[in-house]
N, C-alpha and C positions, 0 to 999 in steps of 0.2 A: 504494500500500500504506500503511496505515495502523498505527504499530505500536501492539501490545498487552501490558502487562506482567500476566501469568497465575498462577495459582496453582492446581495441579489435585490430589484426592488422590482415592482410593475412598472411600468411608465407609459404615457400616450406622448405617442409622434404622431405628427402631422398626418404625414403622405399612409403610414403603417396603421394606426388604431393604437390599440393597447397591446403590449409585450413588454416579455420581463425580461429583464437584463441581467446578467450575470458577468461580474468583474472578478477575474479569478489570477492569484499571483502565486507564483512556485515558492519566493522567497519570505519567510515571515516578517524581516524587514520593509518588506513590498517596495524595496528599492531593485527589482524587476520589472520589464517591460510588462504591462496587464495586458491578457485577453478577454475581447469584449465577446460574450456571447448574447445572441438575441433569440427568442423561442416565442413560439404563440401559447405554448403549455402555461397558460398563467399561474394554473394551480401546482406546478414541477417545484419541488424544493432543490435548492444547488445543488446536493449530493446526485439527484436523478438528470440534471441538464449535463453534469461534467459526463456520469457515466455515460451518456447517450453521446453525447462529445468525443469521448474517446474510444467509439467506434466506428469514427468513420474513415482511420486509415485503412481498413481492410478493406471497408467499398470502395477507397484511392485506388488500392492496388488491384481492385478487380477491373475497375474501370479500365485502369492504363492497360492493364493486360488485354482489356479488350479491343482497345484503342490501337495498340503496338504490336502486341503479339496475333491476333485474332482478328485485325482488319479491319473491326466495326467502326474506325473513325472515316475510311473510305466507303462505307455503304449506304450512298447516297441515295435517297429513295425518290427521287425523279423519273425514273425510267424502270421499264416492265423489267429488264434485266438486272437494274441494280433492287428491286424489292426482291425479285427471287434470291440475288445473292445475301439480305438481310436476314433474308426467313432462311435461313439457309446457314450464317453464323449466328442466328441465335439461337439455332437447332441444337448446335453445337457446343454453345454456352447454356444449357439448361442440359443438355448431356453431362457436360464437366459438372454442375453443381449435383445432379441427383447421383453421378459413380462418384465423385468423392468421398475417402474414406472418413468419416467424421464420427467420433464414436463420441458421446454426452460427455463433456468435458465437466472436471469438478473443479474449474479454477474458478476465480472468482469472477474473470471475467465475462463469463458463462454463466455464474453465477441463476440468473431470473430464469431460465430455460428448466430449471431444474431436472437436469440428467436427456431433457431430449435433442435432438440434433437440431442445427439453426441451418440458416445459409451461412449467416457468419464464421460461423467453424468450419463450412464448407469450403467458404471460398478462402479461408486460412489453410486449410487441406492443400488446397490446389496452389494458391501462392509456396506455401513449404514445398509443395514435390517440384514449382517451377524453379525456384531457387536452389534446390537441389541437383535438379538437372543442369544448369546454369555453372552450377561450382564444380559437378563432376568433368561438363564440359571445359572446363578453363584447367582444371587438375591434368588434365591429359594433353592439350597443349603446349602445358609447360613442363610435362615429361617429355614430350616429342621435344623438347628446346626451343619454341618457339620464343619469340620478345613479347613484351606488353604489349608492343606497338603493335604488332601481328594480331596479336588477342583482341585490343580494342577496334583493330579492322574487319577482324571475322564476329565479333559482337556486334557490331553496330557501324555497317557497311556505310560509304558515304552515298 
């Protein structure tokens, strides 16, 4: 656990309505940069804003992967052939999430699920084994002697 010293109130903005804000600082001198959180959850207490906060690098990294690795940032749905090819990776991103191996996690972060499988742990599944495939591929490269340089060209071609 990580503690956080918080600052939460409702507030109405103009253009927004009503939302509540949360000012959340890593150091307890709060001589750290603040992060401003906004939510419509009026009735959320900071403990449930932060948690729900700190899950959204796993949708980051699903996203990119989708974006990067799986091509959905080119699947332009303009044309009869770019929605075939949409329904078509997302075929394949909803394959990835229902075969990932994701057994009920007892960490805490898993915690609310109480023992049953999420996407979240899913697509942590799937991020671990790309990242594994990722490090196996670069461990073998630099048994063949390759340089960085070599590496970071076969990683991420120009």
């Amino acid at each position: 656990m990580k503690p956080f010293w918080v600052f939460t109130k409702v507030v109405r903005l103009k253009r927004y309505g009503r939302k509540r804000l949360v000012i959340v600082h890593e150091q307890q001198d709060l001589g750290d940069t603040p992060r401003f959180l906004l939510t419509d959850a009026l009735h959320w207490e900071s403990g449930r804003v932060l948690e729900s906060w700190s899950y959204r690098w796993a949708s980051e990294i699903f996203h990119e992967f989708g974006k990067q690795v799986a091509g959905l940032e080119a699947a332009q749905v303009r044309k009869e052939e770019a929605v075939t090819r949409h329904f078509r990776l997302s075929c394949v991103a909803q394959s990835l999430l229902q075969r990932a191996p994701a057994a009920g996690s007892t960490s805490e972060r898993f915690a609310f699920a109480q023992g049953e499988n999420t996407v979240g742990q899913k697509v942590w599944a799937i991020a671990r084994e790309a990242l594994q495939g990722l490090l196996h591929l670069v461990e073998q490269l630099l048994a063949q002697g390759h340089s960085c340089e070599h590496i970071l060209d076969v990683l991420m071609p120009a």
